[in-house]
N, C-alpha and C positions, 0 to 999 in steps of 0.2 A: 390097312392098319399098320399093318410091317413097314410099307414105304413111309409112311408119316414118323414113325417110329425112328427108322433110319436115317431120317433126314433132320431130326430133331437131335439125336446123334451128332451129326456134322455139321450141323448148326451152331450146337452148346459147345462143341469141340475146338473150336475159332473162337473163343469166351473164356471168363474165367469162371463159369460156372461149370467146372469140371467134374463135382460131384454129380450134381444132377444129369452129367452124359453118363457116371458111371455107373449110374442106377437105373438109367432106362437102358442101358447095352445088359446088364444083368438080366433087367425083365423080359429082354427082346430075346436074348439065348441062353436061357436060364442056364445062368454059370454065373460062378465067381470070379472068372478069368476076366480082364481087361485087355484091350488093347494095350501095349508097351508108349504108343505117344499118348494115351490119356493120364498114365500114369507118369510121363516124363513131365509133360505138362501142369499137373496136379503138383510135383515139386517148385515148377519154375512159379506158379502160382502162391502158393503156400510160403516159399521164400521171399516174395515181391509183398506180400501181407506181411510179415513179421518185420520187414525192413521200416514197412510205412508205420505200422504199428508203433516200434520202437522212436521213430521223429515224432509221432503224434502224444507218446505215452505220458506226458509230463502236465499237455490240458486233458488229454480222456478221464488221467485220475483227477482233474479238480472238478467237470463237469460230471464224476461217476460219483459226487459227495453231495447229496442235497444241502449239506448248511453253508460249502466255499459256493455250489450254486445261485443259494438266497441271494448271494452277498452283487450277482448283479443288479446294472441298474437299464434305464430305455437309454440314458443318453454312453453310447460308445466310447465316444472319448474318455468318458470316467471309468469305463471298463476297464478298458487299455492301460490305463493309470494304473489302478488299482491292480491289474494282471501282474504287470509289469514291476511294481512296488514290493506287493506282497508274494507273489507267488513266481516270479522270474520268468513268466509268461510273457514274450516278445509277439511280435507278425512273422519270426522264422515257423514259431510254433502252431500259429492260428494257420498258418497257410497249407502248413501236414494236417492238419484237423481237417480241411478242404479236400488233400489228393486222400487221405483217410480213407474218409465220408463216400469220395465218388469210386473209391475200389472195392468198399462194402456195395454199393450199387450193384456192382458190374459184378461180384457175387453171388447176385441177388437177395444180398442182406437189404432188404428195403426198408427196415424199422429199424434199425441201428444209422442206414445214411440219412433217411428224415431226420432224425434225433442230430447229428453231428453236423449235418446240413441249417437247420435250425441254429444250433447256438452257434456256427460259423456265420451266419447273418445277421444274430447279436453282437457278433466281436467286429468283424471283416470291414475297412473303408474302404477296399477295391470295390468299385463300381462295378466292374465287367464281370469279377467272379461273383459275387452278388447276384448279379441276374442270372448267369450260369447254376448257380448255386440255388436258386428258383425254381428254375427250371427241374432241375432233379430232385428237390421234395418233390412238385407237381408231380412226377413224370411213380414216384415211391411213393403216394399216398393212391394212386389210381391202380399201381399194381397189387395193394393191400387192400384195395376196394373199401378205402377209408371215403365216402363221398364227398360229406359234408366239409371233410377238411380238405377235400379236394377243389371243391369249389370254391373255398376260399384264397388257395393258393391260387387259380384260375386265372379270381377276381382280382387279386394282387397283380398279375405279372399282366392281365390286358390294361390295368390302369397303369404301368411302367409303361407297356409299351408306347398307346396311344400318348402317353404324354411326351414322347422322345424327342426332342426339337433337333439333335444336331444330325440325329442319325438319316441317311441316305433314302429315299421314298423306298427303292427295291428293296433295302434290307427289312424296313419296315413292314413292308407287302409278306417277304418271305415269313417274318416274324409270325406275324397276322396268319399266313397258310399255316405253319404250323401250330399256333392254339387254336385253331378250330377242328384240326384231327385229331388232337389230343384230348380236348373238349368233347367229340363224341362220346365219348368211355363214361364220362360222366352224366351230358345231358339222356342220353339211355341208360342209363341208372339210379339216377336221382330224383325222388322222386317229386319236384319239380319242374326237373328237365327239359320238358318238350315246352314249357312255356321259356324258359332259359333258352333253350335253343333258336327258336322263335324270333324272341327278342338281339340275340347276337348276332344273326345271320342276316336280319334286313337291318340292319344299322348299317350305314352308305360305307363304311371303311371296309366292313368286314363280307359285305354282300362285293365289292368291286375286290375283295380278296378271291369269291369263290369264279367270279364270273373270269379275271384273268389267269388264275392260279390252280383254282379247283372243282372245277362244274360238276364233278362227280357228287359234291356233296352236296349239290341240290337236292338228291333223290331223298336225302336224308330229310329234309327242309322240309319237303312234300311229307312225307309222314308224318313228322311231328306236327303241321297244320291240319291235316286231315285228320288226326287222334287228337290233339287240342283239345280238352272240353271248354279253351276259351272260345 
């Protein structure tokens, strides 16, 4: 327990989740006292937050107002318009709502980067942060063990991928290895899942994902058919 303890330590330590190193080195040698780099750390952290903060600060408070919220609409363009018109919201703005979003992440503020994550994919026409930006709701709804909305972010980013015409077959393949690891978390949770699972893994794209990529997650495969009550 102590090695796990300690290595979760130096783990969090190399993150910016430097509170939670400093509250498991407390529980590990009941003291107050801190290492001096988790608390050097801790500042470069906290400084690197208030900085992004301050570029982001000008959409956080029109997204923190339910009624300037209301006033989006589904097509982006008009957003952008109307950001831009009334509220002097530019893309320098929406793109700090993005590095925001992914340092609350890397905090492990997980409800706050879904949330800023979200309405940066209401605003955002970068394609590529876009799907980055997918990627980490999915990645923040699974670590809140939010399922159901997990599965739908899932569902969203395997129908991007599979639809990708220009993108390179490897990078595709790689795409592919990685949602069906990430995909575990949920299909063993959900309680659907082992039929989801099921379903995902002999689909010919996603089955030639595991046999060049990931064989490991056969074993997986094998359980969910064997517990199936289909």
């Amino acid at each position: 327990m102590r090695e796990i303890m300690e290595g979760k330590i130096e783990l969090l330590g190399k993150t910016n989740m430097v509170d939670f190193a400093m509250d498991i080195h407390k529980a590990l040698y009941e003291t107050e006292d801190v290492p001096e780099a988790l608390v050097e750390r801790r500042k470069e952290v906290v400084q690197h937050m208030k900085s992004l903060q301050q570029e982001a600060e000008t959409i956080v408070q029109f997204l923190s107002d339910p009624a300037t919220v209301g006033k989006l609409r589904p097509d982006k363009l008009q957003n952008i318009q109307m950001l831009q018109e009334d509220h002097q919201i530019g893309p320098t703005q929406i793109d700090a709502l993005y590095h925001f979003a992914k340092f609350q992440f890397e905090c492990g503020n997980y409800s706050a980067a879904s949330e800023f994550l979200t309405y940066y994919r209401t605003l955002s026409t970068d394609v590529v942060k876009n799907f980055s930006a997918l990627w980490g709701k999915l990645c923040s709804e699974i670590l809140m063990q939010n399922w159901d909305v997990a599965l739908e972010d899932l569902t969203r980013l395997r129908e991007i991928i599979d639809s990708q015409g220009k993108v390179p077959p490897l990078v595709q393949l790689q795409q592919r290895t990685w949602l069906l690891h990430w995909a575990m978390f949920i299909f063993f949770n959900h309680e659907n899942g082992r039929n989801l699972l099921i379903d995902m893994c002999f689909h010919e794209k996603y089955l030639n994902a595991i046999q060049t990529q990931a064989p490991h997650i056969l074993r997986y495969l094998a359980v969910a058919v064997v517990i199936s009550k289909r």
